[in-house]
SEMARKOL-173285 format. One record per residue (C-alpha): z, y, x negated; residue number from 1. Coordinates in steps of 0.2 Angstrom, whole numbers. Each point is the difference from the previous one (the first is absolute). Layout:
BEGIN
{{Z,Y,X},NUM}
...
//
This chain:
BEGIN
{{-329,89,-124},1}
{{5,18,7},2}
{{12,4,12},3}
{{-1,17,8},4}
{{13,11,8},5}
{{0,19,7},6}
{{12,9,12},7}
{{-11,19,2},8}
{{-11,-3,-16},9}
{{12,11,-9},10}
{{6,-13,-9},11}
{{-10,-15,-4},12}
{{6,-19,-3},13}
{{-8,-13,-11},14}
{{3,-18,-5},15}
{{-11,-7,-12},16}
{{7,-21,2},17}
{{-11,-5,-16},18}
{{8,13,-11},19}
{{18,3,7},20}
{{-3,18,1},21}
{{6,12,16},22}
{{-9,16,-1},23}
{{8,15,8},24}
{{-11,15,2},25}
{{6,18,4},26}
{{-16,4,14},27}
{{4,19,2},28}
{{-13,9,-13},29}
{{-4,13,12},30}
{{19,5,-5},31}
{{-2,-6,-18},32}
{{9,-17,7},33}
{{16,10,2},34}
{{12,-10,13},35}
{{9,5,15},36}
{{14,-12,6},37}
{{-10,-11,12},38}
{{-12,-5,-18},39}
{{17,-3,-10},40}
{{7,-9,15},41}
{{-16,-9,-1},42}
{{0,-4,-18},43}
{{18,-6,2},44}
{{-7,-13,14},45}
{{-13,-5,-13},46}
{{13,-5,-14},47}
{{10,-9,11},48}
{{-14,-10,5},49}
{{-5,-3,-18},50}
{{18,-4,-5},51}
{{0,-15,14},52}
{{-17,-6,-7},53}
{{5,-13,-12},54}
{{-19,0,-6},55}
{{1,19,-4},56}
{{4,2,-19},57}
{{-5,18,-2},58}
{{-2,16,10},59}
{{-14,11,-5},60}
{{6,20,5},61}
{{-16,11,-1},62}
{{-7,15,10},63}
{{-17,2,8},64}
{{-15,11,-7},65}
{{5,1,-16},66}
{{18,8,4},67}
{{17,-9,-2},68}
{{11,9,11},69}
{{5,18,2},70}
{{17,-2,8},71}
{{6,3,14},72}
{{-6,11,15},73}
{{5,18,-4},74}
{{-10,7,15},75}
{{17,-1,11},76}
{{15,2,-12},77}
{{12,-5,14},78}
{{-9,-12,8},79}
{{7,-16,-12},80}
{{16,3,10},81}
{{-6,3,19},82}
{{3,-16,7},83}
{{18,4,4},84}
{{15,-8,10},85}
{{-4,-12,15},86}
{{-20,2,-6},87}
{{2,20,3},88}
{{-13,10,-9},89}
{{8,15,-9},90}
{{-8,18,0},91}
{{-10,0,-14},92}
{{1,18,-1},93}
{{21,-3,-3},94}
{{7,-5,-15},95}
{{8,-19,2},96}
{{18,0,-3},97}
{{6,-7,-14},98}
{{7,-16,9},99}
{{-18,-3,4},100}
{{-7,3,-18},101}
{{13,-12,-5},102}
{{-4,-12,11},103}
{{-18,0,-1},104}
{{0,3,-17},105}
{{11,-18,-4},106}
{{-13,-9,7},107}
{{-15,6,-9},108}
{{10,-1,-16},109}
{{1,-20,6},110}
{{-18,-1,1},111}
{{-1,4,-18},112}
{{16,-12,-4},113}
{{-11,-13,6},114}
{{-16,2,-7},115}
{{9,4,-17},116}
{{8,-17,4},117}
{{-14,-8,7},118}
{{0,-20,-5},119}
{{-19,-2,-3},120}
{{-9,9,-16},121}
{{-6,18,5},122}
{{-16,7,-7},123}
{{-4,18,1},124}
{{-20,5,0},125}
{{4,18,-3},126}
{{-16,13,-1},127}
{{-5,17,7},128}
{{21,6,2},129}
{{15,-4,1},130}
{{10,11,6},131}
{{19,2,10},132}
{{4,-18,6},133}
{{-17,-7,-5},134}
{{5,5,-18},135}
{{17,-9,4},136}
{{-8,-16,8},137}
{{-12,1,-16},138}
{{15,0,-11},139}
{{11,-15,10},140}
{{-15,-13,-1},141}
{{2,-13,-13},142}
{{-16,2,-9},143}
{{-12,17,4},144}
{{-18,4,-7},145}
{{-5,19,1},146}
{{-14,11,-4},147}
{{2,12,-14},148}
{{-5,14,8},149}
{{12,-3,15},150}
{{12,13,6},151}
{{21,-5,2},152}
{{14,9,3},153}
{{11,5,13},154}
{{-5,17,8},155}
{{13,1,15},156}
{{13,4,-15},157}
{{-7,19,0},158}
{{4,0,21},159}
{{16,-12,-1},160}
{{6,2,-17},161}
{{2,-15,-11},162}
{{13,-11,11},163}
{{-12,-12,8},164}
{{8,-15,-4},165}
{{-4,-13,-10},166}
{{5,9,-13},167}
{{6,-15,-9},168}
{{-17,-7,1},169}
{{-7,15,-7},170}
{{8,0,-17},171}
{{0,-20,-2},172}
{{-17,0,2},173}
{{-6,15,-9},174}
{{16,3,-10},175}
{{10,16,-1},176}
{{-9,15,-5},177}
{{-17,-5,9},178}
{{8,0,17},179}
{{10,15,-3},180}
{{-16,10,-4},181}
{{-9,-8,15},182}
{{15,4,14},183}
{{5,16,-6},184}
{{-15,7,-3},185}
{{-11,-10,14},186}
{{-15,-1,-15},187}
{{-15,-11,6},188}
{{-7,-7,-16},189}
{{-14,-15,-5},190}
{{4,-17,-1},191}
{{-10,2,-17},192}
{{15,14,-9},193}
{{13,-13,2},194}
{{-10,-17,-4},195}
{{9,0,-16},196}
{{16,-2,8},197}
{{-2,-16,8},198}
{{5,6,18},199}
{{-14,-11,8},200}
{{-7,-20,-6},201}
{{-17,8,-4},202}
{{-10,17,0},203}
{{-19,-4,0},204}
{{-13,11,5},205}
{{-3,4,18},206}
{{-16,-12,4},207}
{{9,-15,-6},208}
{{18,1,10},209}
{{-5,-9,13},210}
{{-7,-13,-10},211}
{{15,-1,-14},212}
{{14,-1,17},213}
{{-9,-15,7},214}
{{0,-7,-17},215}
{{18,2,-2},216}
{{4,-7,17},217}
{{-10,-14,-3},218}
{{6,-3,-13},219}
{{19,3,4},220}
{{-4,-12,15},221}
{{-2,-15,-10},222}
{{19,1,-4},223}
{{11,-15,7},224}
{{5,7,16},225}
{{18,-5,1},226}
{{1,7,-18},227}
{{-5,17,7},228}
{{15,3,13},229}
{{12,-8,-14},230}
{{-6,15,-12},231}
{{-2,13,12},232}
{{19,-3,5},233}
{{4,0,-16},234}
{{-8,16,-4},235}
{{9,10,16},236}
{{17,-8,-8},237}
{{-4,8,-17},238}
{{-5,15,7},239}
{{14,4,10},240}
{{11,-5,-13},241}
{{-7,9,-12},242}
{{-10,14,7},243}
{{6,4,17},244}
{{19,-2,1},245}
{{1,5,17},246}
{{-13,15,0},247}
{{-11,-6,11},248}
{{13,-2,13},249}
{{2,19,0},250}
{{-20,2,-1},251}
{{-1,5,18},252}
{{16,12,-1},253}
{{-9,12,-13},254}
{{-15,-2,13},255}
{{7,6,13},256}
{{13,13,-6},257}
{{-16,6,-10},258}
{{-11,4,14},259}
{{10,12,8},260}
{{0,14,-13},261}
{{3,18,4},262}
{{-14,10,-9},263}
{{3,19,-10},264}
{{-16,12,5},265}
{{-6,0,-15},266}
{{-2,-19,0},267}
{{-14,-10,7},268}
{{7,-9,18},269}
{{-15,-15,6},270}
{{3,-4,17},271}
{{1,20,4},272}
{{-14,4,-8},273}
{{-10,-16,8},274}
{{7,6,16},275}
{{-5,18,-2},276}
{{-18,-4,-7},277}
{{-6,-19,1},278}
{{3,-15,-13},279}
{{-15,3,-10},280}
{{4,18,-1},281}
{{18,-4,-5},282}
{{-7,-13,-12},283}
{{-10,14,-8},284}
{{13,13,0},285}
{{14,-12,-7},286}
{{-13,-3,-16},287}
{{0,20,-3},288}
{{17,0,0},289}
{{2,-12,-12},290}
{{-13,6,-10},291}
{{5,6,-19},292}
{{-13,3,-10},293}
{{2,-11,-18},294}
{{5,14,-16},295}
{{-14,3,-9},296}
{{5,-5,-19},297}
{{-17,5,-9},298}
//
């Protein structure tokens, strides 16, 4: 039996009752799933509802088309903080005051508390990329299948610079000297170069992730659920004692101080550059700046 939920189709709601399985899928592949805050809100609803579903063992996280999530909607830098004071819209044209970043910026952060947190097993079906908060969200699920040949990284560091948070995510998950090269450099590399790290449960070829992340849910779902929250406490308790130590608390501070740089001329500033000439444009001119051609040793 199937249960079926959607709020605008962006983000889609399933509950398979035979199999314990909710399936959340990011409906945006016009936009390569990439989310604004009305699909994360929506999300949010969605893990709540799984959450106080007793019969719900696992959440399946995946992304429509063959795409797992490019992160969050660039095409308005500013408009993440826009709903301001008393349900004010700010100018989008203005930079938000740092009071603002903060504030909005805490709250975003909790999203990811609580879905790094969540109580039931999290399964990532991860294909196509992963990049910016969908290469975060990839990396907080419990158990996560991507394609070889899929792309991860975490771009926004070449227009933000590397403090974006979740720092301390970042190098428990892919230890010290990957996530360094990743934030400071803002590389985008394939899933495949880094298999032998151990950064994700398994790396299969592209046709089969689908197939290998319902196995894995299923197969995860068969687990005693009260057994399941038990762990999954026990796990955040490890972690933060262990890993954490209070990072993630300051997560959203780096965030938010971090986004409101001061740029030299010589160095390569987004949200003028969108503002100037387009998103896709800036997209394209961000990637020729950043562009170093490898030494060639022969």
């Amino acid at each position: 039996m199937n249960d079926a939920v959607t709020s605008d189709g962006r983000v889609l709601f399933e509950v398979d009752r035979d199999t314990r399985i909710a399936t959340i899928t990011l409906n945006n592949p016009s936009q390569r799933n990439s989310y604004d805050k009305p699909m994360r809100d929506d999300i949010a609803r969605y893990l709540d509802i799984a959450v106080d579903d007793d019969d719900i063992t696992v959440v399946l996280l995946r992304g429509a088309e063959g795409v797992f999530s490019t992160g969050a909607n660039m095409n308005n830098a500013y408009g993440w903080y826009d709903d301001g004071p008393n349900g004010v819209a700010a100018d989008q044209k203005r930079r938000p005051s740092q009071r603002r970043r903060l504030i909005v910026d805490r709250k975003t952060f909790g999203f990811y508390h609580e879905f790094l947190g969540f109580p039931k097993i999290t399964v990532g079906e991860i294909s196509g990329f992963a990049l910016g908060g969908g290469f975060e969200l990839a990396l907080m699920t419990d158990i996560s299948v991507i394609g070889r040949d899929a792309r991860i990284g975490m771009p926004a560091t070449r227009f933000l610079g590397p403090a974006l948070g979740s720092l301390h995510m970042f190098f428990h998950r892919l230890g010290p000297v990957l996530a360094r090269r990743m934030l400071l450099t803002g590389d985008i590399v394939t899933a495949g170069s880094v298999e032998h790290l151990g950064v994700f449960t398994e790396t299969c070829e592209p046709a089969h992730v689908e197939a290998r992340a319902r196995y894995w849910a299923q197969k995860a779902a068969k687990m005693p659920a009260d057994g399941v929250v038990i762990a999954k406490e026990a796990f955040r308790l490890v972690e933060q004692n262990q890993a954490y130590q209070g990072e993630e608390v300051s997560s959203y501070l780096f965030h938010a101080f971090g986004t409101n740089l001061q740029f030299s001329s010589d160095e390569f500033n987004f949200v003028k550059t969108r503002a100037q000439h387009g998103t896709k444009e800036a997209f394209r001119l961000r990637d020729e700046h950043f562009h170093v051609p490898e030494p060639d040793l022969t």
